[in-house]
C-alpha positions in Angstrom: 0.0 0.0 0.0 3.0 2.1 -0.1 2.6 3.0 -3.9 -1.0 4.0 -3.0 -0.6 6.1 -0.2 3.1 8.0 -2.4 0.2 8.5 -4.9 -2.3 10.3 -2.3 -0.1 12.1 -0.9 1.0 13.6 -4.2 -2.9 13.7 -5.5 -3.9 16.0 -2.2 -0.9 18.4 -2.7 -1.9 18.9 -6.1 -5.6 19.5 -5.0 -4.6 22.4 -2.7 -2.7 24.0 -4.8 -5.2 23.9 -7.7 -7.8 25.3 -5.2 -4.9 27.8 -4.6 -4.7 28.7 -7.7 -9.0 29.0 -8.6 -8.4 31.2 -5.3 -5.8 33.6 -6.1 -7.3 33.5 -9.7 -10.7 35.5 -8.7 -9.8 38.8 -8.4 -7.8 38.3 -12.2 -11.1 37.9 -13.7 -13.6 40.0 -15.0 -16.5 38.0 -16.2 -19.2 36.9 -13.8 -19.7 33.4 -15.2 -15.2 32.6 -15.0 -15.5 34.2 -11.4 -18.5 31.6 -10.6 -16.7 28.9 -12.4 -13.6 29.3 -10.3 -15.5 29.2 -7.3 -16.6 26.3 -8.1 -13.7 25.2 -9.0 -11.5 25.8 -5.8 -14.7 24.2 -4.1 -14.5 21.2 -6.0 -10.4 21.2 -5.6 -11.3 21.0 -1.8 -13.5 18.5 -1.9 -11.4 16.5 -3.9 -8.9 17.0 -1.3 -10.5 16.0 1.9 -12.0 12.9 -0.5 -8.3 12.0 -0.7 -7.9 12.5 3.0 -10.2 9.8 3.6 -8.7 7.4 0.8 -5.6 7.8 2.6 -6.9 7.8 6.2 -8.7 4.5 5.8 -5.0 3.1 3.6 -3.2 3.6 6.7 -5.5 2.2 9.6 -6.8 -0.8 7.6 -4.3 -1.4 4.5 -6.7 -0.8 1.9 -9.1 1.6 -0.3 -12.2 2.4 1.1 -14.3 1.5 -1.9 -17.6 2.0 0.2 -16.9 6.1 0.0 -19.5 8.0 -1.8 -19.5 10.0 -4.8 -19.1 13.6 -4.8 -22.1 15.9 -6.7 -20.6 18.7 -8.8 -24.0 19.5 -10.2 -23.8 23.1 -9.6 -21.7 23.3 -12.8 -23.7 22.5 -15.0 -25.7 25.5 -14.3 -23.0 27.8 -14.8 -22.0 26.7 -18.6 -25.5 26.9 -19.1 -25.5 31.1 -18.2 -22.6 31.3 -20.7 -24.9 31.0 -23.7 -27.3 34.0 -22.3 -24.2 35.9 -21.6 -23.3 38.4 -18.4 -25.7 41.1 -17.7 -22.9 43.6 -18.0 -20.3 42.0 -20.3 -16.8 43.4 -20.1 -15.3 44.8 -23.1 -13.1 42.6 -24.8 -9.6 44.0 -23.7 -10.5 43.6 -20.3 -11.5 39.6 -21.4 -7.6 38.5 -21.7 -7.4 38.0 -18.1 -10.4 35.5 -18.5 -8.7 34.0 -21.7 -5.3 32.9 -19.8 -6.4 32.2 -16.3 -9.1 29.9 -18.2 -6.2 28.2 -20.5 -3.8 27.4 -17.1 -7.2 26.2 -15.7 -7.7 23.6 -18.4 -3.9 22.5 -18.4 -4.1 22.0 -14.5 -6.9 19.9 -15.0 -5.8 17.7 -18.3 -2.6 17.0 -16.2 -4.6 15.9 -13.2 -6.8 14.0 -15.4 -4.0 12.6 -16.9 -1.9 12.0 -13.4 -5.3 9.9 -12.1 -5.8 7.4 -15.4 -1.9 6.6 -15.6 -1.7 5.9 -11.5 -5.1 4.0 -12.3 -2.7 1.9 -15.0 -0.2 1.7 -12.2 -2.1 -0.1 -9.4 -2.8 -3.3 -9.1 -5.8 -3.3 -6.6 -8.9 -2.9 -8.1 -10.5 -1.0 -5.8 -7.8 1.7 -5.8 -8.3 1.8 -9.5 -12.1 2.2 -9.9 -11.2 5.0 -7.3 -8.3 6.4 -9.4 -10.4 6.2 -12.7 -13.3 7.9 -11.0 -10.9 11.0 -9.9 -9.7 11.5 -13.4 -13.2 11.8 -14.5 -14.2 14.3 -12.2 -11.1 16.1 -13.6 -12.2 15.4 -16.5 -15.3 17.2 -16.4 -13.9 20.2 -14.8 -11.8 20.3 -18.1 -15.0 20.2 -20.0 -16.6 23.0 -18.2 -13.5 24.9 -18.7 -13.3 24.6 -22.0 -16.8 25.6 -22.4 -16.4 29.0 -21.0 -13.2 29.3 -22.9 -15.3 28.3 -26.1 -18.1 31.1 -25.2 -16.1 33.8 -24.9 -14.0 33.3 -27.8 -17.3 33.2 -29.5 -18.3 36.5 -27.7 -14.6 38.3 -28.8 -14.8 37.3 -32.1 -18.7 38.5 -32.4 -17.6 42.3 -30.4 -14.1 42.6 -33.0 -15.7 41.1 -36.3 -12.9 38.8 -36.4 -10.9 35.5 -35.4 -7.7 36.2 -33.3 -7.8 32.7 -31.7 
């Protein structure tokens, strides 16, 4: 269980310091539905965390996963990617957008590499229960990316509509 509990260790670390960053990121933004999404976000990355806790917890007072731990709802997304295609009430202009734009592209590369770091440790364990556990982490990340990208999709859509052309 060594291999498993190296992998939570590093898995919570990377948790906090996404929520860190969805933190920190707020006050770069300018659009209401990124700042919501963020939220979100670092709210997830926290629960994500003390899910990990758990996992890791339960690893070192009975030597394995605790496959009986629930499922964690990130509904509330949905609702938010659903806003985009009303847009804002008060839309920024589009130079005060690029903020949005790269604190939304570092958002998606966090998540595709903790997607990615959850489906190769998955490949890497040998106890099943760990790796329906693993597998189900990467696709929560995995939708997070998809949210993301979303919101980056909308407003690209929304710059290129306000300039009359296609920088991206």
């Amino acid at each position: 269980m060594k291999h498993a509990t190296k992998i939570l260790d590093f898995a919570m670390k990377m948790e906090l310091e996404a929520r860190d960053f969805y933190l920190d990121s707020l006050q770069k933004v300018s659009r209401p539905e990124t700042k919501s999404l963020l939220e979100n976000l670092a709210e997830w990355e926290r629960g994500h965390y003390n899910y990990l806790k758990k996992q890791l917890d339960h690893i070192i007072d009975s030597g394995r996963w605790d496959t009986e731990a629930g499922d964690l709802s990130e509904t509330e997304g949905k609702g938010i990617i659903e806003g985009l295609s009303r847009g804002s009430v008060a839309s920024p202009s589009p130079g005060e957008l690029s903020s949005d734009f790269s604190v939304l592209r570092m958002a998606m590369a966090l998540e595709t590499d903790f997607r990615t770091f959850y489906s190769r440790a998955a490949e890497k364990t040998s106890n099943a229960g760990g790796k329906r556990i693993l597998l189900m982490l990467a696709d929560w990340e995995g939708g997070h990316q998809e949210m993301i990208e979303e919101q980056y999709k909308s407003l690209q859509e929304e710059f290129r509509s306000e300039m009359g052309f296609e920088p991206f």
